[in-house]
GUSETI-266249 format. One record per atom (N, C-alpha, C): residue number from 1; atom name; x, y negated, z negated. Coordinates in nm, 3 decimals. Layout:
N
(NUM,"CA",(X,Y,Z))
...
//
This chain:
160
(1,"N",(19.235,0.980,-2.393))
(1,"CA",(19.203,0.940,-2.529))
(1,"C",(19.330,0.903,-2.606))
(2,"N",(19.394,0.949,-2.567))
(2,"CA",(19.590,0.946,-2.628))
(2,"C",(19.567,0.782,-2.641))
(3,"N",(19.582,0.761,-2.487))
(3,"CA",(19.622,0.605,-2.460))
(3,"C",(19.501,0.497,-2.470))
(4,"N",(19.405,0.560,-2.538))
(4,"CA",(19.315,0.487,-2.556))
(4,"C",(19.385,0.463,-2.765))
(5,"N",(19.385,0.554,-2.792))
(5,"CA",(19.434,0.526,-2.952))
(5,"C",(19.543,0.454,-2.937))
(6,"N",(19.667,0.486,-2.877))
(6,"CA",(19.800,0.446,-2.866))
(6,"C",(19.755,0.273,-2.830))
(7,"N",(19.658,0.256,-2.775))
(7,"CA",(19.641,0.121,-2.745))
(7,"C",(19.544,0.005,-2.818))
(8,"N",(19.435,0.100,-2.892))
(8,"CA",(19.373,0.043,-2.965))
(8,"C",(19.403,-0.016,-3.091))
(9,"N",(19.599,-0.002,-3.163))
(9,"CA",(19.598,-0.041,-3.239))
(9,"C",(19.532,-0.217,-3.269))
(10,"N",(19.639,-0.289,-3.361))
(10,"CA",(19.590,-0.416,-3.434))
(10,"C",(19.713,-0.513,-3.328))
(11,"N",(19.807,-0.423,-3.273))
(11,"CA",(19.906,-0.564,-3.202))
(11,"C",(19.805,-0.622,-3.034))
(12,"N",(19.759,-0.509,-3.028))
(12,"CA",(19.657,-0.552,-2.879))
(12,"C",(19.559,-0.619,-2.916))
(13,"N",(19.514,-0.609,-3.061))
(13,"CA",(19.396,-0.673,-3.050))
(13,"C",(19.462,-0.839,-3.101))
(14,"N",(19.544,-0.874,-3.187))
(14,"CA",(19.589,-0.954,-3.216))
(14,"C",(19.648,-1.094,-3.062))
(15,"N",(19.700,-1.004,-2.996))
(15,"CA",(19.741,-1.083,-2.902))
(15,"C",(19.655,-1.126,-2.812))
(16,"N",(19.543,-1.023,-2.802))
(16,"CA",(19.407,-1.037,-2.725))
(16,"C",(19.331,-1.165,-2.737))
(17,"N",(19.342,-1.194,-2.921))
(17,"CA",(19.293,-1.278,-3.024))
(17,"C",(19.348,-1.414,-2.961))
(18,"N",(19.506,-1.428,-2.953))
(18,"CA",(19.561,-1.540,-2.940))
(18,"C",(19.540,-1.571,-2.774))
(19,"N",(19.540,-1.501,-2.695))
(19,"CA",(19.519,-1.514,-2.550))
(19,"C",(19.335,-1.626,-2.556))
(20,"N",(19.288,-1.520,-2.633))
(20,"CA",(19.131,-1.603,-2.634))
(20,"C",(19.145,-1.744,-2.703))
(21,"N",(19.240,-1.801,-2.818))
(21,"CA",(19.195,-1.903,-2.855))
(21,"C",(19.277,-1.993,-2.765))
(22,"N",(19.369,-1.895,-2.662))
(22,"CA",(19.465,-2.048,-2.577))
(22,"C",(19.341,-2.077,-2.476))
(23,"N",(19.272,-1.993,-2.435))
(23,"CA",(19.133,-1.993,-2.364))
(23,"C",(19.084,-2.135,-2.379))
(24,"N",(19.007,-2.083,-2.488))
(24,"CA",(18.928,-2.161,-2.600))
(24,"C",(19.003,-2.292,-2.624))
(25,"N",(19.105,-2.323,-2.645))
(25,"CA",(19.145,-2.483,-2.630))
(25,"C",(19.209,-2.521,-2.504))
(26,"N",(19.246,-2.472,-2.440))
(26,"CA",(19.250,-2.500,-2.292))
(26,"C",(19.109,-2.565,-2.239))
(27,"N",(18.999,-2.475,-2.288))
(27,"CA",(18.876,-2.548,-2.266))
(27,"C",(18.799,-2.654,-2.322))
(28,"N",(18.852,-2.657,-2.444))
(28,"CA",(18.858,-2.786,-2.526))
(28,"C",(18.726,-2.714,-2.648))
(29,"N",(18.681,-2.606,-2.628))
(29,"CA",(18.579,-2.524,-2.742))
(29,"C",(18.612,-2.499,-2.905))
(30,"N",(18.555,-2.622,-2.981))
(30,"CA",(18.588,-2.585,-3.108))
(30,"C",(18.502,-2.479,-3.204))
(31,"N",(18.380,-2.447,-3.105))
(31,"CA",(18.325,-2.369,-3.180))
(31,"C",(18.396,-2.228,-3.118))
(32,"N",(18.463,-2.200,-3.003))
(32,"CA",(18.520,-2.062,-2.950))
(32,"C",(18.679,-2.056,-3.045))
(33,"N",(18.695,-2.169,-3.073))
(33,"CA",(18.845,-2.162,-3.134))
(33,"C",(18.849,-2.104,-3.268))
(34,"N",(18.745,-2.146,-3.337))
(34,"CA",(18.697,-2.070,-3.487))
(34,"C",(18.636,-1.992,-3.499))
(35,"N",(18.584,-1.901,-3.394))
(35,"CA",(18.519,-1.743,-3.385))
(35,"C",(18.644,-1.673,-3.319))
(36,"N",(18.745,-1.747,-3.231))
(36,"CA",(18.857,-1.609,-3.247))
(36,"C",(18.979,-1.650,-3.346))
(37,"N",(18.932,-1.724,-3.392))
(37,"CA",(19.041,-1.742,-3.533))
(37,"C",(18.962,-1.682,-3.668))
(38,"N",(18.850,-1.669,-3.631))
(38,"CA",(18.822,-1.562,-3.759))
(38,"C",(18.815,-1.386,-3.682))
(39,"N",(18.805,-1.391,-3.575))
(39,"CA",(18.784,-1.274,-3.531))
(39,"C",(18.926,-1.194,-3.605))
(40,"N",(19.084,-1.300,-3.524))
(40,"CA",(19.157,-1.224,-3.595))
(40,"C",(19.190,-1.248,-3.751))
(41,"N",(19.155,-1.277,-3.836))
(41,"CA",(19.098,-1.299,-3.984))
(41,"C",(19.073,-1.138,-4.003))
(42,"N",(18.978,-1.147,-3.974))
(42,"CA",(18.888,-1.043,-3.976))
(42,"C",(18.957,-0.876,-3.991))
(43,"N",(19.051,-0.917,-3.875))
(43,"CA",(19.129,-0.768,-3.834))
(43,"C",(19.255,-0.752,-3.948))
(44,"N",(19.285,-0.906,-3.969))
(44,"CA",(19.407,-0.927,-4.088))
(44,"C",(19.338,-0.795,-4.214))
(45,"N",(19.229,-0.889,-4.257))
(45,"CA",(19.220,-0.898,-4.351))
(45,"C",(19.183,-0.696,-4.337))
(46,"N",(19.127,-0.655,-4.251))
(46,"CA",(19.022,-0.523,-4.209))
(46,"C",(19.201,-0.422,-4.235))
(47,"N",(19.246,-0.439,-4.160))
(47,"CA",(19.417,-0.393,-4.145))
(47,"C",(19.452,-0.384,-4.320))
(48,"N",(19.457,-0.489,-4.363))
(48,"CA",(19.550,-0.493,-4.517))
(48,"C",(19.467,-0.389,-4.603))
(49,"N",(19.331,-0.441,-4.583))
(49,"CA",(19.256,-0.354,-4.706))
(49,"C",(19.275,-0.162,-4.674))
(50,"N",(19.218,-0.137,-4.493))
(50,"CA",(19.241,-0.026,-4.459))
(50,"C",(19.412,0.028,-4.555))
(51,"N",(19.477,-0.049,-4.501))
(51,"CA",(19.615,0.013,-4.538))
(51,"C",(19.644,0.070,-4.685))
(52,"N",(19.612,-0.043,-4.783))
(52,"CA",(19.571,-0.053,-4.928))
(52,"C",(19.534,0.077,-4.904))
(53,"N",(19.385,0.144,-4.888))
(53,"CA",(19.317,0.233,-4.955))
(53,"C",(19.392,0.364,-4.961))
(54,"N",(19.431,0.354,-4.761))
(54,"CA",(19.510,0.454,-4.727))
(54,"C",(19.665,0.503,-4.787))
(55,"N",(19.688,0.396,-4.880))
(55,"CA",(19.822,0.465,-4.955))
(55,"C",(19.782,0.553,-5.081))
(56,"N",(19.627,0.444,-5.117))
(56,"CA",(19.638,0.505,-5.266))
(56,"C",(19.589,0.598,-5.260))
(57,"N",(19.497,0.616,-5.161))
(57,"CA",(19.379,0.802,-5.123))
(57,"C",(19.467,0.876,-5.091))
(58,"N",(19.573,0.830,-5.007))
(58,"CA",(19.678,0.982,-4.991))
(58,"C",(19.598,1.090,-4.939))
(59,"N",(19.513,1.071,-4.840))
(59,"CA",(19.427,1.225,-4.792))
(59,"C",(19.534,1.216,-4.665))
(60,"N",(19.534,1.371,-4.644))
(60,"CA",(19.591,1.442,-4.525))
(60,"C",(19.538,1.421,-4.388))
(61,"N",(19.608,1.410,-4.256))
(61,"CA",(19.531,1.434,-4.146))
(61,"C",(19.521,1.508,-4.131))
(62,"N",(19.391,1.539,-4.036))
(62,"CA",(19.326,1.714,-4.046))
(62,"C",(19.462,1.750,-3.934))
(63,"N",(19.531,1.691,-3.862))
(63,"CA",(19.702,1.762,-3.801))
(63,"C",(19.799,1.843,-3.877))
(64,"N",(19.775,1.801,-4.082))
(64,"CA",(19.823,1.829,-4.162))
(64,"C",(19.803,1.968,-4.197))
(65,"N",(19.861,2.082,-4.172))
(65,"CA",(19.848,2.222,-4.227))
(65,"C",(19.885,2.221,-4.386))
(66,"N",(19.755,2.176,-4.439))
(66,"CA",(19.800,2.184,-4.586))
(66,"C",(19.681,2.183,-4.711))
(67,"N",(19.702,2.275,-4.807))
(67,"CA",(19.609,2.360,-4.862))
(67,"C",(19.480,2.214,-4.975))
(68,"N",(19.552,2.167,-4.960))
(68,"CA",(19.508,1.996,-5.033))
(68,"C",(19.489,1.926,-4.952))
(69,"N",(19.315,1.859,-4.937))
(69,"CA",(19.324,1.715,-4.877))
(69,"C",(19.352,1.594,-4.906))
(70,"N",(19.308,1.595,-5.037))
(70,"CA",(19.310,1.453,-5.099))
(70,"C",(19.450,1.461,-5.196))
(71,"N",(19.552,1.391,-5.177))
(71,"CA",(19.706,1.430,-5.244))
(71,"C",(19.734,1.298,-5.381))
(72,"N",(19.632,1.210,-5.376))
(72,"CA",(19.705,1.067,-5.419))
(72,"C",(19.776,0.999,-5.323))
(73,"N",(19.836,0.914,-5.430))
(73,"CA",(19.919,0.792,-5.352))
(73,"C",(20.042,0.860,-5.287))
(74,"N",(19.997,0.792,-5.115))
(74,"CA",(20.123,0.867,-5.081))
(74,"C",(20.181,0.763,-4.948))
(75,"N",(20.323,0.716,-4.921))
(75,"CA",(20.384,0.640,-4.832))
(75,"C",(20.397,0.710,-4.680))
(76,"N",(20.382,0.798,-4.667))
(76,"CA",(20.370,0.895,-4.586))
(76,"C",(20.303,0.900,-4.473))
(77,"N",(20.257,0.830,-4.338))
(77,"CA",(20.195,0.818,-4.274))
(77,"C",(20.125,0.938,-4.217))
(78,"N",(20.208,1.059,-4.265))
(78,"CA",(20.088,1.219,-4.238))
(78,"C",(19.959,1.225,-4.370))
(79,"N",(19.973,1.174,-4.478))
(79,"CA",(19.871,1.135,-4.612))
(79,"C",(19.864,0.983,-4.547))
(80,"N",(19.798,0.944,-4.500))
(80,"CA",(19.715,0.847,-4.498))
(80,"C",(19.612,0.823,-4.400))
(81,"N",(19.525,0.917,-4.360))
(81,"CA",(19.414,0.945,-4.287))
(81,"C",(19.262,0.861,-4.316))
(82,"N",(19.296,0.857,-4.498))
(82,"CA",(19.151,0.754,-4.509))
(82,"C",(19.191,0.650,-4.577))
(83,"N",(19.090,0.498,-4.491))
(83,"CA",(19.034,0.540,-4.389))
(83,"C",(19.104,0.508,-4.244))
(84,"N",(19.045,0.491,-4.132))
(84,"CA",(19.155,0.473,-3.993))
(84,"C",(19.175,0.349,-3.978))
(85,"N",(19.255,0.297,-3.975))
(85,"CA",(19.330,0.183,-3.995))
(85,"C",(19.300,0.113,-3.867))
(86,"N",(19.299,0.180,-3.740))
(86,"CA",(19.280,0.146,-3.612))
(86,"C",(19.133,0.113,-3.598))
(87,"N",(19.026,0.203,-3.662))
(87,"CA",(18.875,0.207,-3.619))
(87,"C",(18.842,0.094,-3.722))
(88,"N",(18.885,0.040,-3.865))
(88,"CA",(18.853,-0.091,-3.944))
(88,"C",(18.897,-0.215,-3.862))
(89,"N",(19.038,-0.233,-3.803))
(89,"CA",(19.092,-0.294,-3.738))
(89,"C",(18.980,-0.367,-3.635))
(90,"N",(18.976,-0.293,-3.529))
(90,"CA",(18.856,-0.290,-3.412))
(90,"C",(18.737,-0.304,-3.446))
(91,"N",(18.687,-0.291,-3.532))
(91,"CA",(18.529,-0.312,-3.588))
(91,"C",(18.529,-0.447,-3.639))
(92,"N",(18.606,-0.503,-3.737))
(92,"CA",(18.604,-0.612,-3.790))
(92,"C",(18.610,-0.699,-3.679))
(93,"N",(18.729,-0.674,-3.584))
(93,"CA",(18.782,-0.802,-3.480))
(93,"C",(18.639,-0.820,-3.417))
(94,"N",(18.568,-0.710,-3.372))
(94,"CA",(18.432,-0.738,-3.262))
(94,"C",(18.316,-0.766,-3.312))
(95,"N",(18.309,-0.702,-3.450))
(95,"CA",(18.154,-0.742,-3.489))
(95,"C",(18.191,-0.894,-3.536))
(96,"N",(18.275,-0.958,-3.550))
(96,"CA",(18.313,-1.104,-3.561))
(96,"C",(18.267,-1.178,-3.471))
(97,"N",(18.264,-1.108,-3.317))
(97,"CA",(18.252,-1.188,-3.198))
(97,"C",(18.077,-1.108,-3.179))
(98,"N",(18.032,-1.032,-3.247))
(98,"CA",(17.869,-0.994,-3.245))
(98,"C",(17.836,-1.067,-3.375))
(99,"N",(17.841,-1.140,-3.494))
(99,"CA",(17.787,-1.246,-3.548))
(99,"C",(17.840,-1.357,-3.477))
(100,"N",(17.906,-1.436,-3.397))
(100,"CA",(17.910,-1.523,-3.369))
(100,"C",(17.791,-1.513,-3.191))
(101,"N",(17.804,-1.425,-3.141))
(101,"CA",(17.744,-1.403,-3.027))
(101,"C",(17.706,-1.276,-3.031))
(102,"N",(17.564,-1.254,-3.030))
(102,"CA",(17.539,-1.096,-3.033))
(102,"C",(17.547,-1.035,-2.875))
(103,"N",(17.520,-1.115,-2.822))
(103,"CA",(17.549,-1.064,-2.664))
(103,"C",(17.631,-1.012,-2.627))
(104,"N",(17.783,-1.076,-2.652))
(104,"CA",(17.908,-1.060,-2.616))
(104,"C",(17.936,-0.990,-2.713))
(105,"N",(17.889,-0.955,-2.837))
(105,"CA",(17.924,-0.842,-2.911))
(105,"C",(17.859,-0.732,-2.888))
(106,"N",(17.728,-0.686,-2.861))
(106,"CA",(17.687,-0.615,-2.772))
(106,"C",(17.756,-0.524,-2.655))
(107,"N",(17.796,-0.665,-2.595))
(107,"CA",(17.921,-0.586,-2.446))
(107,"C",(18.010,-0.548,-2.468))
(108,"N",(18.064,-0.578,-2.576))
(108,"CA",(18.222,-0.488,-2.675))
(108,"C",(18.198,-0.414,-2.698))
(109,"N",(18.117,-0.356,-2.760))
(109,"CA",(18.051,-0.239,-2.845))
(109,"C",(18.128,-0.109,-2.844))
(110,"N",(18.120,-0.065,-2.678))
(110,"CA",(18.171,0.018,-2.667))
(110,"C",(18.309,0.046,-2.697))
(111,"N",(18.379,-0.066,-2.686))
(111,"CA",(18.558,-0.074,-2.738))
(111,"C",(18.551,0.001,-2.898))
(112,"N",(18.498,0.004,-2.960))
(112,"CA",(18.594,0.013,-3.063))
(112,"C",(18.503,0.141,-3.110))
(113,"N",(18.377,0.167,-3.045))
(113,"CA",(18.320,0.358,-3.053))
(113,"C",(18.433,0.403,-2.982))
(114,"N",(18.483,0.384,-2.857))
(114,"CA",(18.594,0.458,-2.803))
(114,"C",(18.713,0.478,-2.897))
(115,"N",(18.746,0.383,-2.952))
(115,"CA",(18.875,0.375,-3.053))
(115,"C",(18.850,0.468,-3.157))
(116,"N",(18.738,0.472,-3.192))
(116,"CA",(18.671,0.543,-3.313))
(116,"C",(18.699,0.722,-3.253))
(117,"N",(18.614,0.691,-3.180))
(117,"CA",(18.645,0.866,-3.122))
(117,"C",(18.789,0.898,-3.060))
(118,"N",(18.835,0.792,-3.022))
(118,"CA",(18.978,0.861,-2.992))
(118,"C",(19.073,0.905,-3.103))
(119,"N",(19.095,0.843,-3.258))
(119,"CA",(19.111,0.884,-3.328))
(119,"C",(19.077,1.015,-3.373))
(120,"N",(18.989,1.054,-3.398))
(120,"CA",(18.928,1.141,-3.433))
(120,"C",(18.935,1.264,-3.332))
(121,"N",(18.975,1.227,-3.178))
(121,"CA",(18.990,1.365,-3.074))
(121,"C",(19.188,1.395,-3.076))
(122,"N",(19.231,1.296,-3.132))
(122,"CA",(19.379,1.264,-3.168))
(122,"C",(19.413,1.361,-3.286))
(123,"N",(19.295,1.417,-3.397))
(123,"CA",(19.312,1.502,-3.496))
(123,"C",(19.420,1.384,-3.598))
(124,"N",(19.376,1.241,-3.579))
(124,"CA",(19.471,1.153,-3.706))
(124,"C",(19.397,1.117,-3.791))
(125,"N",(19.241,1.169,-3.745))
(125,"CA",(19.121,1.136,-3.855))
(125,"C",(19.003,1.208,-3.845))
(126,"N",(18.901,1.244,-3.967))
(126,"CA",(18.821,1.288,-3.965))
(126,"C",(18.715,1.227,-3.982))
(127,"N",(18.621,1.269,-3.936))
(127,"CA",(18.443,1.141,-3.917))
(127,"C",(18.431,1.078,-4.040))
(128,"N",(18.440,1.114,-4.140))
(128,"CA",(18.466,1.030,-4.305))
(128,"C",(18.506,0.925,-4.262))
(129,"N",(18.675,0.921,-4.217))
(129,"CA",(18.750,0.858,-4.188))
(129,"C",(18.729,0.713,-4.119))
(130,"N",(18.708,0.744,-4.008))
(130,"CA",(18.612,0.680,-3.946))
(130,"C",(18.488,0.582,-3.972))
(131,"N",(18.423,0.643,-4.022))
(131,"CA",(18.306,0.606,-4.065))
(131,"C",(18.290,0.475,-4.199))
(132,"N",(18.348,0.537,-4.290))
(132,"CA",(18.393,0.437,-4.373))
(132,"C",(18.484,0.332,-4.343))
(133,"N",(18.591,0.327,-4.248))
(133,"CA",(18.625,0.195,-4.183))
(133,"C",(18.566,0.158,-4.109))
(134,"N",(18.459,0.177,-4.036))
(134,"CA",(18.344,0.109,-3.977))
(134,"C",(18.311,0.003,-4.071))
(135,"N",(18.275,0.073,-4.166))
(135,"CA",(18.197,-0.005,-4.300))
(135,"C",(18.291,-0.093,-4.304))
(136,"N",(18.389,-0.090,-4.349))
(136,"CA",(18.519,-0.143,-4.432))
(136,"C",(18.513,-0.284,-4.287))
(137,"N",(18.503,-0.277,-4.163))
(137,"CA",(18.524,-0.389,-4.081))
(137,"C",(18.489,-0.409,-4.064))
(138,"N",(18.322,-0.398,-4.054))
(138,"CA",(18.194,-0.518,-4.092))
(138,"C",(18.171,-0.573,-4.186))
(139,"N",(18.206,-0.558,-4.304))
(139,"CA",(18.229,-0.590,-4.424))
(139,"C",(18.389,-0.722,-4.421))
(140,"N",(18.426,-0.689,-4.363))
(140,"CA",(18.575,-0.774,-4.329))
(140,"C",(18.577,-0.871,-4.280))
(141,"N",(18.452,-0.831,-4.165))
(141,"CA",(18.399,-0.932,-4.063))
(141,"C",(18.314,-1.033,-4.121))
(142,"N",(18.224,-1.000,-4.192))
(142,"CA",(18.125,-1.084,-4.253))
(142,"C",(18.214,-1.200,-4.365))
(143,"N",(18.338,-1.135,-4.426))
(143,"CA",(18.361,-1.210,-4.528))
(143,"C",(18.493,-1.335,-4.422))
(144,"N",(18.507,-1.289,-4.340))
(144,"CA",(18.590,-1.373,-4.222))
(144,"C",(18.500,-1.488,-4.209))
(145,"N",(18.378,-1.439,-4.164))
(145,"CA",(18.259,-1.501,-4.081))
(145,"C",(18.227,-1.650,-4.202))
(146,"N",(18.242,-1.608,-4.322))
(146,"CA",(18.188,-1.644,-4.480))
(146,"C",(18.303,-1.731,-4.462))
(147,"N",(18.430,-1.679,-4.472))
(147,"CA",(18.496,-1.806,-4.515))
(147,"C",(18.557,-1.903,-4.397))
(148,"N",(18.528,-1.896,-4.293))
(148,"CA",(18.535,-1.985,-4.137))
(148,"C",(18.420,-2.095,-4.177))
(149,"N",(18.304,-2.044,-4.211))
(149,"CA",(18.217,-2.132,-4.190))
(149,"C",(18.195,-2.220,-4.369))
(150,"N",(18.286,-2.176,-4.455))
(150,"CA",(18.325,-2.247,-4.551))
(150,"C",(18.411,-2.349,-4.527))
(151,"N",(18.524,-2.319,-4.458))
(151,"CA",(18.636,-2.463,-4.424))
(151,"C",(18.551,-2.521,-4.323))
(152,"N",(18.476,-2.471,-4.258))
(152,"CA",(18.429,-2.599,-4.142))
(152,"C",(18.311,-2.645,-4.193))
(153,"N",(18.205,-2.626,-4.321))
(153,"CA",(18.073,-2.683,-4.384))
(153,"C",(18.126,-2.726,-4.524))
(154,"N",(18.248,-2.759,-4.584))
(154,"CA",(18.263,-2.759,-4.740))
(154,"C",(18.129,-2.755,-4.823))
(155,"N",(18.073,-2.910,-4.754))
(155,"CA",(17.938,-2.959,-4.828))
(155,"C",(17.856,-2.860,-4.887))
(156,"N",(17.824,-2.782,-4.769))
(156,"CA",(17.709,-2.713,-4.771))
(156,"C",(17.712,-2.546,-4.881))
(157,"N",(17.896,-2.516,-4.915))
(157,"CA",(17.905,-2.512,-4.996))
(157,"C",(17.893,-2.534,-5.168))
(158,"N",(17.869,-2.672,-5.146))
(158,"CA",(17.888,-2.734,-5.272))
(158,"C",(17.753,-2.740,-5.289))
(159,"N",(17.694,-2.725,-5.237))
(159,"CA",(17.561,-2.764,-5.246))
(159,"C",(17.497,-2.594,-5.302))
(160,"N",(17.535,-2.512,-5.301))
(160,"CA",(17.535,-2.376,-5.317))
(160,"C",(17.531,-2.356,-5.484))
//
């Protein structure tokens, strides 16, 4: 589980990202090239906000022997537990590739429950934790999903 967290950060999934779109135009796929260019969108955007919350909540990891959970704003990577930066990360990048293909998002699935629980058996987060960056990267994902298919439909925008 170590090396399942240690690996699940945002640089594996990022490069994962770029490996798929050399794929994807190697094959000449413009619709595969703009589902993993929002996929990693998705993780950008899932990453910044996670990070955001996690300075200003300042909660402790339950690793933290300390009489306060919730501290405020804190730079401190032992106060910044909510929410998991790794489990928003991973949720956003895949449920990107489960609205664009539910199949193949389907078969991911399991990636980023593993990530989820490895955090959490790591003692760097608690199910809160977790849970709410779930939210936080389907939510990330959808607004990825929203604005991909804005630069490639303007019209249909305007027409809105």
């Amino acid at each position: 589980m170590r090396n399942v967290s240690r690996f699940g950060d945002w640089p594996e999934h990022v490069a994962l990202g770029f490996v798929l779109i050399a794929l994807a135009y190697w094959r000449g796929s413009k619709k595969w090239l703009r589902v993993f260019a929002a996929m990693i969108l998705a993780l950008v955007i899932a990453g910044v906000s996670a990070r955001t919350v996690a300075i200003v909540s300042g909660r402790a990891r339950p690793s933290v022997k300390n009489e306060s959970v919730w501290n405020g704003p804190h730079l401190s990577s032992r106060y910044n537990a909510f929410p998991s930066g790794h489990t928003a990360a991973t949720v956003a990048f895949f449920a990107t590739l489960f609205f664009a293909s539910w199949r193949l998002g389907l078969a991911c699935f399991p990636i980023p429950l593993l990530i989820a629980a490895s955090r959490m058996y790591v003692t760097a987060h608690y199910l809160s934790d977790v849970v709410f960056a779930a939210i936080l990267g389907v939510l990330c994902a959808l607004l990825s999903a929203r604005l991909l298919s804005a630069i490639r439909n303007p019209q249909s925008e305007i027409a809105n």
